[in-house]
Rosetta silent file (secondary structure, phi, psi, omega in degrees, C-alpha in Angstrom):
SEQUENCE: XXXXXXXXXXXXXXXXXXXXXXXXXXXXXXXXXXXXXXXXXXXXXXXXXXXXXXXXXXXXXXXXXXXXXXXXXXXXXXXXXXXXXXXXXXXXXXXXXXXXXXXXXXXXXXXXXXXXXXXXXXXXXXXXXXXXXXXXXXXXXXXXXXXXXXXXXXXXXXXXXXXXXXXXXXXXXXXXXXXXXXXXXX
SCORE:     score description
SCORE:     0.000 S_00000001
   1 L     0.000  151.569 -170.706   24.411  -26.315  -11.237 S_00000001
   2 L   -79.095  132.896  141.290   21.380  -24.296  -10.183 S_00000001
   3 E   -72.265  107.456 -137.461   17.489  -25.029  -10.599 S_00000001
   4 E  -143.446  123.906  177.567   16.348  -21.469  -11.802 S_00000001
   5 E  -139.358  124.132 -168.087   12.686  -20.314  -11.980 S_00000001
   6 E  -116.922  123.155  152.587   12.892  -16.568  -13.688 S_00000001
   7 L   -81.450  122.138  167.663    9.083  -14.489  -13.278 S_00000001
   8 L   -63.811  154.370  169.138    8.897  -12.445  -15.918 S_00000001
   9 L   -78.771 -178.879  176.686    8.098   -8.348  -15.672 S_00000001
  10 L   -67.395    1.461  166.880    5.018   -6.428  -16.769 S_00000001
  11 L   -95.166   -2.295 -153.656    6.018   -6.644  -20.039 S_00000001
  12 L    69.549  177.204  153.079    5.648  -10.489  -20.304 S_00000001
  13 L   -24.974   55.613  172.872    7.605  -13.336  -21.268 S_00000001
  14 L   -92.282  158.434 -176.108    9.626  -11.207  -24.003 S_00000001
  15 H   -57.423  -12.882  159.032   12.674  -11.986  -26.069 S_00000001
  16 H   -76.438  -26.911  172.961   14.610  -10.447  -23.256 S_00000001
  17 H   -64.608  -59.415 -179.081   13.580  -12.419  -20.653 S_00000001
  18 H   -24.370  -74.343  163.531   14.287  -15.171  -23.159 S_00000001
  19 H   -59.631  -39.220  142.061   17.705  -14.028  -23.430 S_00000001
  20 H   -34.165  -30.082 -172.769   18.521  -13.525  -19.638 S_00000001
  21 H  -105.175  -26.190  141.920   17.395  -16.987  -19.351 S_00000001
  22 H   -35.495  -42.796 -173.733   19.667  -18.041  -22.205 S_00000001
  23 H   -96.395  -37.533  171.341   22.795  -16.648  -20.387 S_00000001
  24 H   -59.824  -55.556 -174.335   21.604  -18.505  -16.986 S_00000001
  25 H   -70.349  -25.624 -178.362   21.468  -22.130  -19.393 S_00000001
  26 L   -90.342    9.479  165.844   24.685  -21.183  -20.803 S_00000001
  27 L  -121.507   26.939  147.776   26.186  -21.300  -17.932 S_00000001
  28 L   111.199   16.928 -174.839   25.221  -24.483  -17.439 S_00000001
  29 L  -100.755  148.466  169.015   21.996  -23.773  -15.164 S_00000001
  30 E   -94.472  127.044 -172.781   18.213  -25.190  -15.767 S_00000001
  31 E  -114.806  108.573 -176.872   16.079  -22.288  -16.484 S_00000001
  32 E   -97.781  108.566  171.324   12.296  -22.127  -15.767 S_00000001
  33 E  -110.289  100.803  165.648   10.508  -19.184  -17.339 S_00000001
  34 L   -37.390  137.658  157.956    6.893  -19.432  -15.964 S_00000001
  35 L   -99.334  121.867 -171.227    4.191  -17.324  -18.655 S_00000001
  36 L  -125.464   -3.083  152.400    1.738  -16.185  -15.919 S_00000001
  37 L  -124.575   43.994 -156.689    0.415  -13.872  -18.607 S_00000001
  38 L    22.331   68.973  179.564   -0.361  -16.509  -21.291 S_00000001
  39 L    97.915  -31.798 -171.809    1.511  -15.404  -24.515 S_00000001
  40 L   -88.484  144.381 -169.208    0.905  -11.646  -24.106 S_00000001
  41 L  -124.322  153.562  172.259    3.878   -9.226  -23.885 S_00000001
  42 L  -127.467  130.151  152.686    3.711   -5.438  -23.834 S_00000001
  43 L   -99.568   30.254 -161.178    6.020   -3.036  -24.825 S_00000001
  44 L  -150.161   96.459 -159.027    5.720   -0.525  -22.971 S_00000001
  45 H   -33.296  -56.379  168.782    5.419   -1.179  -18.975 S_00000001
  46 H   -17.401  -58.215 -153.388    2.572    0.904  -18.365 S_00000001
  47 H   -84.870   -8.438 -171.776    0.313   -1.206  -20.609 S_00000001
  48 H  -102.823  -23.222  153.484    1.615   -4.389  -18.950 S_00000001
  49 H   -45.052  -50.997 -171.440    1.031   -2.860  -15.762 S_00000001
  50 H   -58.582  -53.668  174.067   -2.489   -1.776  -16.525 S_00000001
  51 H   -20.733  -72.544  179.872   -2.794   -5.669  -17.927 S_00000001
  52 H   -74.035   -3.438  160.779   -1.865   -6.918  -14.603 S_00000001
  53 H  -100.116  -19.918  178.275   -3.907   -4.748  -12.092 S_00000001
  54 H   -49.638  -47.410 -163.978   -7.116   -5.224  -14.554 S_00000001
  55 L   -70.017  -36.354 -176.598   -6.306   -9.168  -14.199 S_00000001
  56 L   122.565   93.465 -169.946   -6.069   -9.086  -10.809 S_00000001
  57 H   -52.461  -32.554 -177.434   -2.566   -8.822   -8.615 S_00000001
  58 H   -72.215  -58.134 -174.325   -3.793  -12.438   -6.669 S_00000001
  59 H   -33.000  -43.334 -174.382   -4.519  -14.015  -10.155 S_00000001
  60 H   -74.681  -35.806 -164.878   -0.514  -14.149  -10.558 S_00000001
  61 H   -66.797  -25.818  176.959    0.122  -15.041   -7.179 S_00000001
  62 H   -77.969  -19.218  160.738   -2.189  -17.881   -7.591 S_00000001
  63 H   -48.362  -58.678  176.080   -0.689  -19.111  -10.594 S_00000001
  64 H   -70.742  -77.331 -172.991    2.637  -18.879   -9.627 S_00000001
  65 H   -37.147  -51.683  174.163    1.969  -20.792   -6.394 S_00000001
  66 L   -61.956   14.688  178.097    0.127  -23.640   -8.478 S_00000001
  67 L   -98.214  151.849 -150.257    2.978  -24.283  -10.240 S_00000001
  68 L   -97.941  114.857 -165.899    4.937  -27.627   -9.981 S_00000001
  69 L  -135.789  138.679  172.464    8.450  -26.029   -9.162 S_00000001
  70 L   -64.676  139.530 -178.037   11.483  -28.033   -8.123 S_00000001
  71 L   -72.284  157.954 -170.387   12.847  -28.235   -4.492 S_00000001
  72 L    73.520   33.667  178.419   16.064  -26.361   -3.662 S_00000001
  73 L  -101.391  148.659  163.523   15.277  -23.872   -6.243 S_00000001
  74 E   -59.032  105.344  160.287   16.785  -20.649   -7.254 S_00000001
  75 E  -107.074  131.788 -153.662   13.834  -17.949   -7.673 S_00000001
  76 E  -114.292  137.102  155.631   14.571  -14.755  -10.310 S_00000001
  77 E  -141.836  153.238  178.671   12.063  -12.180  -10.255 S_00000001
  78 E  -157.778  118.445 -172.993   12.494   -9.363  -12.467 S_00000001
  79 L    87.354 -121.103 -179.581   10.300   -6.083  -11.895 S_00000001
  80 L   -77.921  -30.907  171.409    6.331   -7.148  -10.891 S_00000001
  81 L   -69.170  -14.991  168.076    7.972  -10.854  -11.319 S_00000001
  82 L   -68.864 -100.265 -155.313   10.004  -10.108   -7.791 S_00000001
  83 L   -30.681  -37.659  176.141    6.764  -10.469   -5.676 S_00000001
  84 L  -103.463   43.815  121.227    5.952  -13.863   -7.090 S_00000001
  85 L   -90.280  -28.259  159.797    9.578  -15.001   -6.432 S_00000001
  86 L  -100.057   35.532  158.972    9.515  -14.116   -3.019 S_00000001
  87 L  -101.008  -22.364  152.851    6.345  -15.435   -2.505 S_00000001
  88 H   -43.528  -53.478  169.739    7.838  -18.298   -3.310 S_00000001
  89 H   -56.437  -39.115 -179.320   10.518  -18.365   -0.929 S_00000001
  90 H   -77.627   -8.145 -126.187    8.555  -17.024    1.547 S_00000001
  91 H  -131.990  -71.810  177.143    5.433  -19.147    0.755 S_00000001
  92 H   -55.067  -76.519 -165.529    7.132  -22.778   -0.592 S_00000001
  93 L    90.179 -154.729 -171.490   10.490  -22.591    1.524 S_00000001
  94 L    70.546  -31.131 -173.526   13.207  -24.998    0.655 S_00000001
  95 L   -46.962  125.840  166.541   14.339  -22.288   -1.724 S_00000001
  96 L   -69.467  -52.554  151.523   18.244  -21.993   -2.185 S_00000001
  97 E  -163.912 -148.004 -164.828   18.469  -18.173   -2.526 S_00000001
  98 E  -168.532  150.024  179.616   16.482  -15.577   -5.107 S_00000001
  99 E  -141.320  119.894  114.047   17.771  -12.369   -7.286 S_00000001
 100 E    68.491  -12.294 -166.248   16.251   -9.794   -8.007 S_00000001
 101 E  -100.785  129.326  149.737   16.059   -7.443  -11.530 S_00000001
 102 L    87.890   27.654  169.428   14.163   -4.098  -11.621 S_00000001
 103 L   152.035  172.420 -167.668   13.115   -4.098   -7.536 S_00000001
 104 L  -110.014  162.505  172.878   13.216   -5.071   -3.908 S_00000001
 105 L  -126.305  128.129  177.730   10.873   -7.394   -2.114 S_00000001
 106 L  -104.543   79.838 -177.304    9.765   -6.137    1.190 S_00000001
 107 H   -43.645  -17.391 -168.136    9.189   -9.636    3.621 S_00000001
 108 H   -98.786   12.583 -175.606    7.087   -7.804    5.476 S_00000001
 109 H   -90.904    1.472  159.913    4.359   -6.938    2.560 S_00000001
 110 L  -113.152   18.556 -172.022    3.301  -10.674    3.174 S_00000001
 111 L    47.645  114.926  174.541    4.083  -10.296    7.224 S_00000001
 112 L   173.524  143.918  156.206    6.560  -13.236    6.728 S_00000001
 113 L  -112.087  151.314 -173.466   10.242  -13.155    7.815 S_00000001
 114 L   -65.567  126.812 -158.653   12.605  -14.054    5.508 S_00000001
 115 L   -60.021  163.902 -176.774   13.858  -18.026    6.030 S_00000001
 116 L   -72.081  133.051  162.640   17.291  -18.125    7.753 S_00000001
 117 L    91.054    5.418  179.746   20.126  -19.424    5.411 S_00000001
 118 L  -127.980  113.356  161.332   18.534  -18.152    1.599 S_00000001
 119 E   -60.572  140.642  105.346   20.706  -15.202    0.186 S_00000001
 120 E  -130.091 -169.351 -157.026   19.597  -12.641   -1.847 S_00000001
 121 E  -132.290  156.641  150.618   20.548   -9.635   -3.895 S_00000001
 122 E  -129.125  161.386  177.898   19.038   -6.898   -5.739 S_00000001
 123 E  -154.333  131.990 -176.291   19.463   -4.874   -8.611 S_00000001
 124 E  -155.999  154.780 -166.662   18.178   -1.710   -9.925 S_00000001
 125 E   -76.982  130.985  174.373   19.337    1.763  -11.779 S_00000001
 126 L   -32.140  -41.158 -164.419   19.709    4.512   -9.267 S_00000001
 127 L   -90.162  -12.058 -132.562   17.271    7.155  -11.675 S_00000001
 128 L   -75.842  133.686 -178.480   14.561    4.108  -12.646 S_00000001
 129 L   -69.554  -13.341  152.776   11.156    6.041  -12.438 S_00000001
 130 L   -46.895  -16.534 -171.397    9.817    2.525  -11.097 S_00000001
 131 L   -85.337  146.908 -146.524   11.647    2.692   -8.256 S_00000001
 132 L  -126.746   90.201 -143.860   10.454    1.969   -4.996 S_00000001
 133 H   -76.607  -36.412 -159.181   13.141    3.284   -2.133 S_00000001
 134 H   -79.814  -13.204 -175.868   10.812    2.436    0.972 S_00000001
 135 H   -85.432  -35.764 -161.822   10.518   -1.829   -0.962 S_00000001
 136 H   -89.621  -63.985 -163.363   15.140   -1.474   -0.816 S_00000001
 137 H   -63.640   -6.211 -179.337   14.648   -0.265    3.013 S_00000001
 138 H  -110.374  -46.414 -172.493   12.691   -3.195    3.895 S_00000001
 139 H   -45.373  -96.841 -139.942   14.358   -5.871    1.187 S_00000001
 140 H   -50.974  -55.593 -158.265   18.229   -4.440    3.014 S_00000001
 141 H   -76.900  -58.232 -169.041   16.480   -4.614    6.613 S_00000001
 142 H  -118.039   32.270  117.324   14.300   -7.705    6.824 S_00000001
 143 L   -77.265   70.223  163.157   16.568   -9.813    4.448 S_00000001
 144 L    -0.299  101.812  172.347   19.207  -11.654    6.644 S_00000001
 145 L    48.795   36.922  148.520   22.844  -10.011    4.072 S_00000001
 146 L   -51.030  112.150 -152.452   20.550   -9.023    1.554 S_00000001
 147 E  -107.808  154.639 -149.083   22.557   -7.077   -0.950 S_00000001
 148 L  -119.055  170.692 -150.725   21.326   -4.463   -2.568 S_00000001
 149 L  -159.758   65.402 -164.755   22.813   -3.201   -6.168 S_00000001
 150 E  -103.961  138.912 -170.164   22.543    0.551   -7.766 S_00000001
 151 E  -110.738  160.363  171.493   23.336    1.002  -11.313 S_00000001
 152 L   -95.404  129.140 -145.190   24.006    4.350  -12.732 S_00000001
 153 L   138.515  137.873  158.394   21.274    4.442  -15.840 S_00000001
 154 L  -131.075   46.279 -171.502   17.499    5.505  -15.291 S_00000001
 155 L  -108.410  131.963  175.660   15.870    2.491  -17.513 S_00000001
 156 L   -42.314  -72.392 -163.797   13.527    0.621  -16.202 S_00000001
 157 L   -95.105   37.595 -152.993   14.194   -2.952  -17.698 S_00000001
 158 L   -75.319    6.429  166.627   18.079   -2.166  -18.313 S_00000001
 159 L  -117.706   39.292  155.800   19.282   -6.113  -19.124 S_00000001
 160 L   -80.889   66.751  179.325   16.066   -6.374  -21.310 S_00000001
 161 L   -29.944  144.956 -159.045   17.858   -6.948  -24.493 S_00000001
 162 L    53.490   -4.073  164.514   16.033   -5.423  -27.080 S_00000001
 163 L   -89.185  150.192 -178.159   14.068   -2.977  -24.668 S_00000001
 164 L  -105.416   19.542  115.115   14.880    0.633  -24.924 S_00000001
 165 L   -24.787  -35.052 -169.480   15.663    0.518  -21.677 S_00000001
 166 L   -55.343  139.974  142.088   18.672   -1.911  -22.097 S_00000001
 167 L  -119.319  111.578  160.247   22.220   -0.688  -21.173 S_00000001
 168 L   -47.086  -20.026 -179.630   24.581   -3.002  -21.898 S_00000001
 169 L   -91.839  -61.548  176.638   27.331   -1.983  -19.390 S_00000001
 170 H   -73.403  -31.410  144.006   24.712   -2.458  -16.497 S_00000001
 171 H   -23.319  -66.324  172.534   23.669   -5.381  -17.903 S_00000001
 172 H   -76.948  -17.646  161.656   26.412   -7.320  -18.123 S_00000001
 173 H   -73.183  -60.875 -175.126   27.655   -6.476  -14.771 S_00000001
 174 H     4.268  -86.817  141.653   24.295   -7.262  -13.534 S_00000001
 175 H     0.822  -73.584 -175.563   24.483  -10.471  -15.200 S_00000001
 176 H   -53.751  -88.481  166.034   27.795  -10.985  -14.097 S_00000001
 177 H   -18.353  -60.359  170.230   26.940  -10.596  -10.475 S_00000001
 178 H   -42.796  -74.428 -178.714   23.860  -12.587  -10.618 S_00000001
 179 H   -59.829  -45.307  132.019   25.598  -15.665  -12.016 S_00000001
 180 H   -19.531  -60.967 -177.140   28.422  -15.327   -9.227 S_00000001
 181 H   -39.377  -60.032 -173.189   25.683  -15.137   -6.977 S_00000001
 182 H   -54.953  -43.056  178.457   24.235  -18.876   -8.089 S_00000001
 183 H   -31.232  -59.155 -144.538   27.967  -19.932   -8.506 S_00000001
 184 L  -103.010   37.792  178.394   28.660  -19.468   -4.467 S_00000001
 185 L   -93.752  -49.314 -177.474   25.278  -21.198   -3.884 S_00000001
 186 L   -76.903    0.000    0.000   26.666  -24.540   -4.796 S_00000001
């Protein structure tokens, strides 16, 4: 079983995350959710956005980098939380592979190439007004089999249980995928 460190989105550390990280331990994986914005969640991205450029995009990175994270780890990003999992990977190394929710990672927004030998995937709804097509052309390009994942759906946050974003059908494939993923890790 997988060591799993999940970055939360611009909404924070919400009961969705919670639950995404619930379905990773119940399937027998240890689940890390960093809070890099100390207890507060927004419901509504915008405002968690605004949070995080007032605070300072570098505050999170420096957070997330101080944090005592196990080697051989899995890193989850989901949304604004993708950039500080592949700054891990890119940043740490050692990393086993990284997924993905709500956006692409672009190796080359930190000039870095992506280590040899760590899979990842992404996944995001084909309509999401969030979406960043030129972040997928670099993630699919300068990720060694990086696979890329379009759901039909235009919600942001669409396995954010309780978000009104959520779709349950892309969700649970998501999900589904995702947990495969860690599976053919081991």
């Amino acid at each position: 079983m997988a060591e799993i460190v999940v970055f939360h989105h611009a909404g924070g550390l919400t009961d969705g995350v919670h639950a995404f990280a619930a379905l990773l331990r119940e399937a027998g994986h240890t689940v890390d959710t960093p809070d890099l914005f100390g207890g507060r969640t927004f419901s509504d991205v915008s405002d968690g956005v605004a949070f995080a450029q007032a605070s300072g995009e570098s505050s999170f990175a420096q957070a997330a980098a101080a944090l005592e994270l196990a080697d051989g780890a899995v890193y989850g990003g989901m949304s604004m939380g993708c950039a500080r999992a592949a700054e891990q990977v890119l940043m740490r190394g050692g990393a086993r592979g990284a997924f993905f929710l709500y956006g692409a990672v672009d190796p080359a927004w930190w000039e870095r190439e992506w280590p040899a030998g760590v899979p990842a995937e992404a996944h995001i709804t084909k309509a999401d007004p969030w979406r960043e097509p030129e972040a997928e052309e670099g993630f699919t390009a300068r990720v060694p089999g990086g696979e890329l994942f379009l759901y039909d759906g235009s919600g942001h946050l669409f396995a954010d249980r309780g978000h009104p974003d959520y779709d349950p059908a892309a969700a649970e494939l998501a999900t589904e995928r995702i947990l495969a993923f860690i599976d053919r890790l081991d």
